[in-house]
C-alpha positions as semicolon CSV with decimal commas, in nm:
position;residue;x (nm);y (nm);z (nm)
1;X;0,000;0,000;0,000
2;X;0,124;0,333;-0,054
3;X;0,051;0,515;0,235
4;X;0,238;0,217;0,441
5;X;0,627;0,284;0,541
6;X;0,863;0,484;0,359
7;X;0,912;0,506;0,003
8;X;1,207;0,446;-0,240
9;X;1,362;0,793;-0,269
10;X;1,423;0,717;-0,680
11;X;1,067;0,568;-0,671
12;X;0,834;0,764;-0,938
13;X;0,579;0,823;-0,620
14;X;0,855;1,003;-0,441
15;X;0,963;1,178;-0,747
16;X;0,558;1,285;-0,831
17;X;0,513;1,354;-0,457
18;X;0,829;1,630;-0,396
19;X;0,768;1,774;-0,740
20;X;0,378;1,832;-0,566
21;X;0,546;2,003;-0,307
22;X;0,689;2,255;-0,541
23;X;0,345;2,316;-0,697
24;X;0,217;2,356;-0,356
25;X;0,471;2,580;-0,306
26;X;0,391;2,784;-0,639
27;X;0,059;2,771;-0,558
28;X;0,062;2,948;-0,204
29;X;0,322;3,215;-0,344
30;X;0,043;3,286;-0,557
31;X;-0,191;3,312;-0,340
32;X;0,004;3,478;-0,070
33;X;0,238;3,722;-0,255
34;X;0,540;3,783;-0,024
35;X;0,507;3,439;0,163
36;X;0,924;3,316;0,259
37;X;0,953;2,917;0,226
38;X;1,109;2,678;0,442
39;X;1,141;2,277;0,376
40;X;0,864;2,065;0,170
41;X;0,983;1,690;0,130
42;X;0,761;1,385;0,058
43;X;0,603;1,240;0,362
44;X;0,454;0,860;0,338
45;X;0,124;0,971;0,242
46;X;0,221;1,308;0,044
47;X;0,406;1,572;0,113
48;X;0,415;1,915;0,298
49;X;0,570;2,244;0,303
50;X;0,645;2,478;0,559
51;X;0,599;2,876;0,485
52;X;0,582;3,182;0,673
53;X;0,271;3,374;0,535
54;X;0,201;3,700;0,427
55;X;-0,103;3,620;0,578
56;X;-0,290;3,333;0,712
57;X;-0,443;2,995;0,520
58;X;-0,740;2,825;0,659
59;X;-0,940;2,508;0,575
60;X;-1,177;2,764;0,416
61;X;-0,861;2,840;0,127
62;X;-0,863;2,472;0,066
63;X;-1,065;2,434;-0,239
64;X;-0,889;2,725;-0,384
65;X;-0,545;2,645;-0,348
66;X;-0,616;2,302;-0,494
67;X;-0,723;2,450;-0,745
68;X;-0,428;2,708;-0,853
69;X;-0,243;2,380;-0,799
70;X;-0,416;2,200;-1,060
71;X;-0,405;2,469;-1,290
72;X;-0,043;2,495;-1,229
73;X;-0,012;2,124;-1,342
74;X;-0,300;2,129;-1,629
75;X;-0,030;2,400;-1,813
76;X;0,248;2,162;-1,771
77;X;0,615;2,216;-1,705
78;X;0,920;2,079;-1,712
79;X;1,122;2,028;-1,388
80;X;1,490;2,222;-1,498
81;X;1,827;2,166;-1,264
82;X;2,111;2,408;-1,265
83;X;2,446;2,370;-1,011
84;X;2,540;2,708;-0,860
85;X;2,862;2,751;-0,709
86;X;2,928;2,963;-0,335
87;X;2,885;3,330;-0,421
88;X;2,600;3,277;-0,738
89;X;2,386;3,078;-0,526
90;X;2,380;3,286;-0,205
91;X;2,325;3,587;-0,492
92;X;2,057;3,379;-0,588
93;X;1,886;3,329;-0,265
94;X;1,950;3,646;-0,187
95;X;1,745;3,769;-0,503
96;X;1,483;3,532;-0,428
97;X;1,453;3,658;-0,090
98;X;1,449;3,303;0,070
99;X;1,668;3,404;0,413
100;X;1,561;3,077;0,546
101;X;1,697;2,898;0,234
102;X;1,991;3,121;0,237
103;X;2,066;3,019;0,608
104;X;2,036;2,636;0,533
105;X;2,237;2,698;0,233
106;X;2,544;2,845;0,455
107;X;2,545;2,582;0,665
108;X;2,558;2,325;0,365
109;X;2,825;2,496;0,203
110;X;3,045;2,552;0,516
111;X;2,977;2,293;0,764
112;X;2,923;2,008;0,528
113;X;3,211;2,105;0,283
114;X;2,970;2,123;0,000
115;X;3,120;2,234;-0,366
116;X;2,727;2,363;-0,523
117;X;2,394;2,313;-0,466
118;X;2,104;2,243;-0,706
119;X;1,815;2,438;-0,781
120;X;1,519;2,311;-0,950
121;X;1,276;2,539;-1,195
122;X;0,920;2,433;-1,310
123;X;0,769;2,734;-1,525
124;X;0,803;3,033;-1,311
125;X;0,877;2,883;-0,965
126;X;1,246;2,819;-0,831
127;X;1,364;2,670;-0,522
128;X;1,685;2,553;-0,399
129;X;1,597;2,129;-0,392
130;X;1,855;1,884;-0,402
131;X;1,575;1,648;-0,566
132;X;1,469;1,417;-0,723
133;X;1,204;1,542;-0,954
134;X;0,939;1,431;-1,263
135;X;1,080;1,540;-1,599
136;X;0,770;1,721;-1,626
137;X;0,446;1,807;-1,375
138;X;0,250;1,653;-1,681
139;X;0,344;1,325;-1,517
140;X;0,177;1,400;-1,167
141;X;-0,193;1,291;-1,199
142;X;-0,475;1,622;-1,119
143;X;-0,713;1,398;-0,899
144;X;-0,489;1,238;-0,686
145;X;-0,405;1,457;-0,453
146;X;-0,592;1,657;-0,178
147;X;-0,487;1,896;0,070
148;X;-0,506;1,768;0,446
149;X;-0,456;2,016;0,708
150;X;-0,247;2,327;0,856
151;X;-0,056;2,282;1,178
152;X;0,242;2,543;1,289
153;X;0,576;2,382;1,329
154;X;0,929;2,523;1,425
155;X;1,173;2,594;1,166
156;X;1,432;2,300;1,152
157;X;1,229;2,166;1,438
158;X;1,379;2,350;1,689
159;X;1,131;2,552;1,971
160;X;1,414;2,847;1,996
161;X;1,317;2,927;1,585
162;X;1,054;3,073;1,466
163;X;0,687;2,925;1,419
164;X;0,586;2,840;1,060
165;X;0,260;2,733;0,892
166;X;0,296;2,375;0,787
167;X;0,053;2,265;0,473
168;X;0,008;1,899;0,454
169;X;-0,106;1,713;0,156
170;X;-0,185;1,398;0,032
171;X;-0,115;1,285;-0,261
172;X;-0,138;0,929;-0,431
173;X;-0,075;0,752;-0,808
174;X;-0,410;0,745;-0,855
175;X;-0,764;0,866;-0,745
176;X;-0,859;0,541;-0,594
177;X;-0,608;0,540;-0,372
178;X;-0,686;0,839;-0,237
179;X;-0,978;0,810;-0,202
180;X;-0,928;0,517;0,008
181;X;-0,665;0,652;0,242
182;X;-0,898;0,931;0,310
183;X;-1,149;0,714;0,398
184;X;-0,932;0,556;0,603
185;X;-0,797;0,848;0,795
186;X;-1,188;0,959;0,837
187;X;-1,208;0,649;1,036
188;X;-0,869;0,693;1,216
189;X;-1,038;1,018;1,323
190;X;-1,291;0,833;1,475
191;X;-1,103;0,626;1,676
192;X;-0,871;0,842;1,802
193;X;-0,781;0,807;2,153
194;X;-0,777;1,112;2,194
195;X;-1,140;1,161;2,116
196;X;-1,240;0,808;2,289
197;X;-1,057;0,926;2,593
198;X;-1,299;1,239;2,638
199;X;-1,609;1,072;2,573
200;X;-1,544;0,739;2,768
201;X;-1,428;0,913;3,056
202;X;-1,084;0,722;3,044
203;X;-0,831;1,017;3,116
204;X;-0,801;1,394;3,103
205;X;-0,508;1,613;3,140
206;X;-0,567;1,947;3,400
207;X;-0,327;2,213;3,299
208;X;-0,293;2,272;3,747
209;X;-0,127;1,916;3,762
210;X;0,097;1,966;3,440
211;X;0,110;1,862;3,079
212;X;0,186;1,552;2,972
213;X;0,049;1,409;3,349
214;X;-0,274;1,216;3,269
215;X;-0,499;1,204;3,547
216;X;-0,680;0,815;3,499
217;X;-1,064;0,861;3,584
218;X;-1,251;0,560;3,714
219;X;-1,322;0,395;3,373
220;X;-0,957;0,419;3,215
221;X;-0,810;0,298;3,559
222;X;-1,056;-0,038;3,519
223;X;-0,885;-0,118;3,187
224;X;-0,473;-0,034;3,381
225;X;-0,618;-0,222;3,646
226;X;-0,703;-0,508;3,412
227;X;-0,380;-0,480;3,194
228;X;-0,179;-0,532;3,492
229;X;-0,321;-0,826;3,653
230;X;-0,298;-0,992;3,319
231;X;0,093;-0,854;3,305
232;X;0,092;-1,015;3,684
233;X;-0,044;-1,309;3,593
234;X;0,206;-1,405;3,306
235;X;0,533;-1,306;3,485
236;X;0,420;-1,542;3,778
237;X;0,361;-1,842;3,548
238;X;0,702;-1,718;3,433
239;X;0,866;-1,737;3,740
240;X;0,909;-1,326;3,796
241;X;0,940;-1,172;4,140
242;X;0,753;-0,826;4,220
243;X;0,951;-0,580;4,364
244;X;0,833;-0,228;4,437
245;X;1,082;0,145;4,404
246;X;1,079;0,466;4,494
247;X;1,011;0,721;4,204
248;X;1,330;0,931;4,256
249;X;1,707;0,851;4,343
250;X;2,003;1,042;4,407
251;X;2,153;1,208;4,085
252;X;2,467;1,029;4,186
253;X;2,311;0,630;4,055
254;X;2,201;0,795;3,716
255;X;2,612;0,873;3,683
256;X;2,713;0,526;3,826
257;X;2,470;0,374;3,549
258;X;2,579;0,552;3,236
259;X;2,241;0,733;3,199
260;X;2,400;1,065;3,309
261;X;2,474;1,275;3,069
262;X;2,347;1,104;2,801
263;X;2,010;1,140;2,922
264;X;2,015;1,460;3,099
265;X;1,769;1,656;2,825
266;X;1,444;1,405;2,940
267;X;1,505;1,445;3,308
268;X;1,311;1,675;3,527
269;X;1,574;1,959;3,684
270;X;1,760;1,803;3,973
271;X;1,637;1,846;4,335
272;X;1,863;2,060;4,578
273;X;1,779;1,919;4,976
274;X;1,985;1,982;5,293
275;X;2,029;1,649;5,510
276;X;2,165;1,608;5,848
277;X;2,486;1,388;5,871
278;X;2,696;1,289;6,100
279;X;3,033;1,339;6,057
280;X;3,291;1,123;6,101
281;X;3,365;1,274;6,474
282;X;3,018;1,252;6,562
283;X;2,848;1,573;6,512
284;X;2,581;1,698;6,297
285;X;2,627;1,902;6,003
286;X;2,418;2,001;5,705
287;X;2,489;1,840;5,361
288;X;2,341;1,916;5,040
289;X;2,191;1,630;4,878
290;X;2,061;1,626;4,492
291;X;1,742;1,375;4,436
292;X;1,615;1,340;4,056
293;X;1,252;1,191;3,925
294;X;1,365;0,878;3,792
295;X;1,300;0,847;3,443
296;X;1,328;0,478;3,416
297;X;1,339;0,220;3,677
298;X;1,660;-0,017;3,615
299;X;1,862;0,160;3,800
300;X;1,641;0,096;4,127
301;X;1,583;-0,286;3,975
302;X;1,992;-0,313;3,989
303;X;2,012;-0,218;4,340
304;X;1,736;-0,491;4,408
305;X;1,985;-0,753;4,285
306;X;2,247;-0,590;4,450
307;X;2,133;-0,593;4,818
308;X;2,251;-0,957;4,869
309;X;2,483;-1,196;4,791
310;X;2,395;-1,396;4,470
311;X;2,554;-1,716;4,327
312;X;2,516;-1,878;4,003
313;X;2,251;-2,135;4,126
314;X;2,024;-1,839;4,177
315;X;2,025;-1,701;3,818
316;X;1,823;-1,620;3,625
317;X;1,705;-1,353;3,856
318;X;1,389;-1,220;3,734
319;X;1,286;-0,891;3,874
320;X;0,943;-0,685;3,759
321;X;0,724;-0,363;3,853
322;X;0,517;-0,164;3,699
323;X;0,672;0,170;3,818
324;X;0,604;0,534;3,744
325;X;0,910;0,680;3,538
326;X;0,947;1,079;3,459
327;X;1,018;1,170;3,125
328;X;1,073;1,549;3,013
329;X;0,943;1,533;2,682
330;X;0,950;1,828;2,466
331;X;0,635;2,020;2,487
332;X;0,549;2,015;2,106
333;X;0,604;1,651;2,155
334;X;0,343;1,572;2,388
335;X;0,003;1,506;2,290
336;X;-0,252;1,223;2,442
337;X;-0,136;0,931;2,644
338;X;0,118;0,828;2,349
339;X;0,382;1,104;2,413
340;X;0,393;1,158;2,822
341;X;0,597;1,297;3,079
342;X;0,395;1,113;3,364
343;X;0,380;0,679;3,282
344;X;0,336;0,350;3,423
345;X;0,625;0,143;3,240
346;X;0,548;-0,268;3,271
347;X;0,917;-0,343;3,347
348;X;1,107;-0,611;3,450
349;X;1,522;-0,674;3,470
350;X;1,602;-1,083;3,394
351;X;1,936;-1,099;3,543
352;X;2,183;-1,380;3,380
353;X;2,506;-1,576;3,303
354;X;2,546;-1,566;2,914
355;X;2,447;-1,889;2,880
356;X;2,127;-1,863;2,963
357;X;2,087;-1,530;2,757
358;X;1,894;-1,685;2,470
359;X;1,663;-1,914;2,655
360;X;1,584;-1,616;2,826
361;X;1,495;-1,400;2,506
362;X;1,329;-1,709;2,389
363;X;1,082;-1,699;2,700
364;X;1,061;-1,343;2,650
365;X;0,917;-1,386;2,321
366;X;0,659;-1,659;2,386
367;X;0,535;-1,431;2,657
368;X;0,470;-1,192;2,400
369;X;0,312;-1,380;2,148
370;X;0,083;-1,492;2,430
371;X;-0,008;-1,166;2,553
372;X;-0,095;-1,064;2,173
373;X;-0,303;-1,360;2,141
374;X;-0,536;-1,259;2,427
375;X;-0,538;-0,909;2,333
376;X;-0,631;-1,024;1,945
377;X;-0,266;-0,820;1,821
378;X;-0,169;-1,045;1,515
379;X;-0,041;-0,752;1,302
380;X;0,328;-0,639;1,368
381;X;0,689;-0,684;1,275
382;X;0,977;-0,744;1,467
383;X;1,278;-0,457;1,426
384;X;1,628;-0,568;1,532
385;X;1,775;-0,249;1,684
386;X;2,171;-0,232;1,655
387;X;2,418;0,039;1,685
388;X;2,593;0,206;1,430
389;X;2,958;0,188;1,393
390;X;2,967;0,427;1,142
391;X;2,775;0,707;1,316
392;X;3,022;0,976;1,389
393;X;2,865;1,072;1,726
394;X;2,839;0,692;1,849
395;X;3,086;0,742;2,104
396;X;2,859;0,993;2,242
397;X;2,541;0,752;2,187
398;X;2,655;0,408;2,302
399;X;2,886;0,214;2,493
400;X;3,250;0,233;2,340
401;X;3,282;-0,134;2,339
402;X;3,297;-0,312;2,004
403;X;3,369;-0,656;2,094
404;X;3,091;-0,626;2,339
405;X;2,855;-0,523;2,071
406;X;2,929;-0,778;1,819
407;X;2,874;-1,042;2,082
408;X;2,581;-0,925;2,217
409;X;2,429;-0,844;1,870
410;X;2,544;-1,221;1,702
411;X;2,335;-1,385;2,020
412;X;2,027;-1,155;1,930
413;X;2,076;-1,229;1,525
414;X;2,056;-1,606;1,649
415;X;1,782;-1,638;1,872
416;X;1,572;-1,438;1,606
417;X;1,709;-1,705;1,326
418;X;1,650;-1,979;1,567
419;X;1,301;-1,881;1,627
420;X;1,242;-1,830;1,258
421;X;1,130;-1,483;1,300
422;X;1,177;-1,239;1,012
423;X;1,297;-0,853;1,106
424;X;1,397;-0,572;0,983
425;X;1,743;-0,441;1,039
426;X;1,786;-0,099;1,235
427;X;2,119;0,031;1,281
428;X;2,100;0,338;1,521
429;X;1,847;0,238;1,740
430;X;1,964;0,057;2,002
431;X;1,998;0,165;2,383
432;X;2,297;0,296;2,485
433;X;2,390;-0,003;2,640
434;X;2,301;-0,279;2,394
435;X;2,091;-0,375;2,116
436;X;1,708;-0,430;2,145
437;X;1,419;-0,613;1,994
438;X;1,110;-0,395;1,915
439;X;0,784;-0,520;1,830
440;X;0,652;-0,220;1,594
441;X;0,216;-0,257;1,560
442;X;0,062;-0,081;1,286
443;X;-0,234;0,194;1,413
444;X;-0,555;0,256;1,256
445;X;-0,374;0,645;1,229
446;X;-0,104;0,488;0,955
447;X;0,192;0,522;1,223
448;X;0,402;0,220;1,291
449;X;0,418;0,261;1,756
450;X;0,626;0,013;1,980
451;X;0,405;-0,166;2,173
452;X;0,682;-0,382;2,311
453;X;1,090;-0,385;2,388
454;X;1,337;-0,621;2,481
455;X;1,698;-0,556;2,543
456;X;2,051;-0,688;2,600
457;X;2,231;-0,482;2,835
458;X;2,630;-0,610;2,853
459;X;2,786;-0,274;3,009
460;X;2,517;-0,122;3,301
461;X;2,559;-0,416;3,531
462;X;2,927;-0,411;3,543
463;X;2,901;-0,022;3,594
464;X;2,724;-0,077;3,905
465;X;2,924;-0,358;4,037
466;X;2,658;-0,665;3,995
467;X;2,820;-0,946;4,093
468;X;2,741;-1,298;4,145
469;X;2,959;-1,616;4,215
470;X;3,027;-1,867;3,954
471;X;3,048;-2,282;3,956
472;X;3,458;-2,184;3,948
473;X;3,386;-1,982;4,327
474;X;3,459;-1,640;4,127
475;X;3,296;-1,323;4,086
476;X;3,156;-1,272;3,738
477;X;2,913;-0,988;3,607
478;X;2,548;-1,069;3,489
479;X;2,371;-0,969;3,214
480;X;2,096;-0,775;3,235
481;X;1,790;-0,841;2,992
482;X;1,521;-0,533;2,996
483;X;1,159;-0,618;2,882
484;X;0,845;-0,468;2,872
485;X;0,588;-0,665;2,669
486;X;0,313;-0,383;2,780
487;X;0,523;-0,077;2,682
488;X;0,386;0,201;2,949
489;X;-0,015;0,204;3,052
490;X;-0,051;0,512;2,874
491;X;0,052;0,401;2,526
492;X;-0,109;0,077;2,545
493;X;-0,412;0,219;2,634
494;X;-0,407;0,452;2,347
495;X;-0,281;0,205;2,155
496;X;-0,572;-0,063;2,253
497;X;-0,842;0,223;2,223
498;X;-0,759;0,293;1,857
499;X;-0,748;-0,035;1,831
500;X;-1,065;-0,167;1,959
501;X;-1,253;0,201;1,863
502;X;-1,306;0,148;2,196
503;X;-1,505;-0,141;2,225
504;X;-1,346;-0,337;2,449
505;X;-1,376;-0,702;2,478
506;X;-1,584;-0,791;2,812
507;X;-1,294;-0,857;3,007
508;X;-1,150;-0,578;2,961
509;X;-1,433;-0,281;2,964
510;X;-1,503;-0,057;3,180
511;X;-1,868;-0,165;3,223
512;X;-1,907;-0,532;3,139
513;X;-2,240;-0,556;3,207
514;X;-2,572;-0,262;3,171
515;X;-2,950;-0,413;3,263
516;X;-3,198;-0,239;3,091
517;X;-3,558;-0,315;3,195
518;X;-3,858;-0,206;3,091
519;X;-4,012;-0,047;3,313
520;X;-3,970;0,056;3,699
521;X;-4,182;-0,228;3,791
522;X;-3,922;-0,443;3,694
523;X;-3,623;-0,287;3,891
524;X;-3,621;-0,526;4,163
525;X;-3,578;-0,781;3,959
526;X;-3,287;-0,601;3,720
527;X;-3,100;-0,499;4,116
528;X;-3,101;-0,864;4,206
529;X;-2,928;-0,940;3,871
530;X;-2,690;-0,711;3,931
531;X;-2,679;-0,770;4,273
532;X;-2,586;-1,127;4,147
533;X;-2,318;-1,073;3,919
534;X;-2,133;-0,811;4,165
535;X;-2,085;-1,085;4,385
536;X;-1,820;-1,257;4,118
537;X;-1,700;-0,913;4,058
538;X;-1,875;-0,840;3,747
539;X;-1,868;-0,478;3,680
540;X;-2,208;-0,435;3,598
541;X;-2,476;-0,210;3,648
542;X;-2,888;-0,082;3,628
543;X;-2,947;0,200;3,348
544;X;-3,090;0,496;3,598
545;X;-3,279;0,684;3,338
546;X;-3,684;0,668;3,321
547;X;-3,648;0,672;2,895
548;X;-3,774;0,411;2,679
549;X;-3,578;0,082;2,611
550;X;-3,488;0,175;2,229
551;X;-3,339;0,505;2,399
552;X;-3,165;0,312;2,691
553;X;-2,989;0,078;2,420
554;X;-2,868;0,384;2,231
555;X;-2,722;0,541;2,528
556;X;-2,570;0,214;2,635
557;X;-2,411;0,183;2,241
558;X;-2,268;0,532;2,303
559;X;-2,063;0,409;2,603
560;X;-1,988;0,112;2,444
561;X;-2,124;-0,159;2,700
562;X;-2,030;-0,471;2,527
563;X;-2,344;-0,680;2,703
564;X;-2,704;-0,502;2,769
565;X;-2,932;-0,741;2,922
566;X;-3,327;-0,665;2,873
567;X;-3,476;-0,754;3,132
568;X;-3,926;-0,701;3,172
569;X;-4,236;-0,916;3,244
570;X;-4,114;-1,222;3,012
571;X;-3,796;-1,217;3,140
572;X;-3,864;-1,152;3,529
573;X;-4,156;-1,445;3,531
574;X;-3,923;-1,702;3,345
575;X;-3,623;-1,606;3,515
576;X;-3,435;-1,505;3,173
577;X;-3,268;-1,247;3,025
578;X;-3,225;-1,059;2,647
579;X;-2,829;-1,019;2,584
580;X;-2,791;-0,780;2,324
581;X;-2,430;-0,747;2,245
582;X;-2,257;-0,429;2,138
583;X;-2,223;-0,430;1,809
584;X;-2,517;-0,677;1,768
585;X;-2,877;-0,604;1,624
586;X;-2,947;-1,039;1,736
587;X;-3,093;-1,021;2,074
588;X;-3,014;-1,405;2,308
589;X;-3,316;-1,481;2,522
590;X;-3,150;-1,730;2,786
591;X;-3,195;-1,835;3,148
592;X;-3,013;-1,606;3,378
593;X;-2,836;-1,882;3,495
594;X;-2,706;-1,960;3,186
595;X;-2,609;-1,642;3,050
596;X;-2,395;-1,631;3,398
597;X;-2,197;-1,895;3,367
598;X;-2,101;-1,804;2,977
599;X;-2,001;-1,441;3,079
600;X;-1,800;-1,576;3,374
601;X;-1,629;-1,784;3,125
602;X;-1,561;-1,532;2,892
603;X;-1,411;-1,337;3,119
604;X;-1,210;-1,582;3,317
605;X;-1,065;-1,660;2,964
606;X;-1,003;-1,324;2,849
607;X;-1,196;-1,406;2,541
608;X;-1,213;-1,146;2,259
609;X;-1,614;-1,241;2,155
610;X;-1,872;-1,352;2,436
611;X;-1,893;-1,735;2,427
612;X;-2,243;-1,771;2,395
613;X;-2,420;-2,123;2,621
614;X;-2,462;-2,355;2,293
């Protein structure tokens, strides 16, 4: 699919899409005489370009700009490069008046040693591009394209620049296509957790706590609550101990672990506290101490392992929490529950000779593929995240150990071979301290999101000191594998809401269970029902509102109940009850009895449908 992943940058859709972005460009100029331009590349599903405006474009300039564009395209022109040495192509920005260009341009030329730079000319228009292009905009089709939004962004994505207006658009090899994508992203729209969120009453952000700090409200706390004892549940069967940390430390353990500085920019500032002490002759005196919000919690986990002796007999040592990290995330960057600065991470620190390092990935992974399977995830890939040896800042990124990384990568390369799992290959991406697994899902929005990590860490434990003793009676260093299957609460439950358009399976709702009856004189019987099922902790519930039963079902639709039971004369004298099932326009008439036993079952098995009594 086209709008799926990147693109091939020779690829005639990249070509068609960045020669788009120069119409767009031409267009808007146009339009907006006196409008300065900043970047417009090909996106995966189009394009944009980034302008400061003479004065402002709104949805409203839509239809118009679309069409100068096509008009632009209907003439037809041919897509011209010329190489322009130092001094003639600063002239020509300068002529252009592009000092946004111009200022990319000297950096090009002077930082990055370049000789010229290209400039590209269709018709009229000219910009500084280093392409590629069409030969001509006769080859970029009139209907397949459509102009998405406006949204500000910083020039060169830094908050210290100025603010720009950003013009998205789509733009496809054919109509179809389009049309479909935009169909598609209507939908995404809809499921949006952002959007569920508000109206299922599953979080909300207060601008008195802070951004990026999601305050849970009784419904979205039911589904953490839920995700966790199912997180629980498969790291006992695993053989995991729970531990629980503090959320801060002294600054000093961030240093000892490698985090400091290299993670500095997504800490909260440091905390400055006096402390008594007692000094080495016995008196009291006033130190200053300096706490920090921890932003991740293996440091804390190592000091677990740490606080006794351990020998060889005891490994693996499998330690997990589900702990509340800090994260200073740049504000532009937060939005939602994906992009936090408040979260819930499902952790857990496996700690290990090497020889048990792939039997321990290899566990890892089955618990994953289990935990997909109940949560009805069958649509991923697997990345292999590695460092890069040719990145000229990776002494600043990772670990200056080769050897180690070879190693650690080779054991990772097998146990994915071994467990015939294809992947694609990421150079760059791994921690600092060794290369990663990431399970990347597909959302209903088009973005690929890590749902889950697991990591090889050959250099933090040996920073720290971890120690254990060996079958020889010496002190070796562990490994240290990181996983978390469940990512943070907050981006699985925005994950799992786009997901599920939030209709969740039974287990997992907020409200498993509404009783609708059909009149007051039936509520005694509709309490005792509910009475009933609250006694196996069913969350269930009576519909409070005097409104007819069509309106009742409606309102119960809108919140997403995944079982309504009808309950009225029939019903009450047989002792039955109508399921109707969210989603559903078949109504079950069974025996209460029944219809207890199948939801208990469905829910004690974490089924994704209700397992209707055959």
């Amino acid at each position: 699919m086209e709008h799926s992943g990147e693109i091939e940058r020779d690829s005639q859709l990249y070509r068609m899409r960045h020669s788009l972005s120069h119409i767009l460009a031409q267009a808007v100029l146009d339009m907006r005489p006196g409008s300065t331009l900043g970047f417009g590349p090909p996106i995966r599903d189009g394009l944009y370009y980034d302008f400061i405006l003479s004065a402002p474009v709104t949805e409203e300039d839509f239809p118009e700009l679309e069409k100068r564009m096509k008009k632009i395209l209907k003439r037809g022109s041919r897509f011209d490069r010329e190489e322009l040495e130092y001094d003639a192509a600063m002239q020509r920005l300068d002529d252009m008046n592009e000092p946004y260009k111009r200022e990319y341009a000297e950096e090009l030329f002077v930082k990055h040693n370049l000789k010229t730079l290209s400039f590209y000319r269709n018709g009229p228009f000219l910009d500084m591009c280093e392409g590629p292009h069409v030969n001509t905009s006769k080859e970029i089709p009139r209907d397949a394209f459509k102009i998405r939004n406006v949204a500000g962004a910083y020039w060169r994505g830094n908050a210290d620049n100025i603010m720009m207006t950003r013009i998205y658009v789509w733009a496809f090899s054919s109509k179809e296509i389009l049309d479909n994508h935009v169909d598609s992203y209507l939908l995404a729209l809809e499921r949006d957790h952002k959007k569920l969120g508000r109206e299922l009453g599953i979080y909300t952000i207060d601008n008195d706590i802070g951004k990026g700090l999601p305050l849970w409200l009784p419904n979205g706390t039911v589904i953490r609550d839920e995700i966790e004892k199912l997180a629980k549940e498969l790291e006992f069967q695993a053989g995991y101990q729970r531990v629980s940390t503090p959320d801060l430390a002294k600054i000093g353990l961030y240093y000892q672990t490698g985090h400091l500085p290299y993670y500095s920019d997504h800490m909260y500032p440091t905390m400055e506290v006096m402390e008594n002490s007692i000094s080495e002759e016995g008196e009291d005196k006033l130190i200053k101490e300096s706490y920090v919000l921890r932003p991740m919690n293996c440091p804390h986990h190592h000091k677990v392992f740490s606080s006794q002796p351990r020998s060889y007999r005891d490994l693996p040592v499998r330690l997990a929490e589900y702990g509340q990290v800090y994260r200073w995330e740049d504000s532009g960057a937060v939005g939602g529950l994906v992009r936090v600065r408040g979260m819930c991470m499902n952790d857990a620190h496996i700690y290990c000779t090497r020889e048990q390092i792939k039997d321990e990935f290899k566990a890892v992974m089955s618990m994953y593929n289990d935990a997909y399977r109940i949560l009805g995830l069958d649509e991923y890939f697997v990345r292999f995240s590695r460092w890069d040896p040719e990145d000229p800042k990776g002494k600043e990124k990772y670990v200056d150990d080769p050897d180690a990384w070879a190693e650690s990568e080779q054991i990772l390369r097998e146990v994915l071979n071994e467990l015939q799992i294809d992947y694609k290959d990421a150079p760059g991406e791994a921690a600092f301290y060794g290369p990663k697994v990431d399970i990347q899902f597909p959302t209903v929005t088009g973005r690929d999101e890590s749902v889950s990590t697991v990591q090889l860490d050959f250099a933090v434990p040996g920073r720290l000191g971890l120690k254990y003793v060996g079958a020889d009676g010496e002190e070796h260093t562990p490994y240290c594998i990181h996983r978390a299957p469940f990512s943070t609460h907050e981006r699985l439950v925005a994950f799992l809401l786009e997901h599920f358009g939030g209709a969740f399976p039974t287990w997992l709702a907020p409200l498993q269970v509404q009783v609708l009856t059909v009149s007051e004189h039936f509520d005694d019987y509709g309490n005792a029902l509910v009475a009933s099922l609250r006694k196996h902790y069913v969350r269930a519930e009576m519909a409070t509102s005097n409104e007819t039963v069509p309106k009742k079902i409606r309102a119960g639709t809108t919140r997403k109940i995944p079982n309504l039971l009808i309950v009225g004369e029939r019903e009450q004298e047989e002792g039955t009850v109508t399921l109707r099932r969210y989603g559903e326009r078949e109504q079950h008439t069974m025996a209460y009895a029944d219809f207890e036993t199948a939801l208990l079952k469905t829910i004690g098995e974490r089924a994704l449908q209700f397992l209707l009594p055959e």
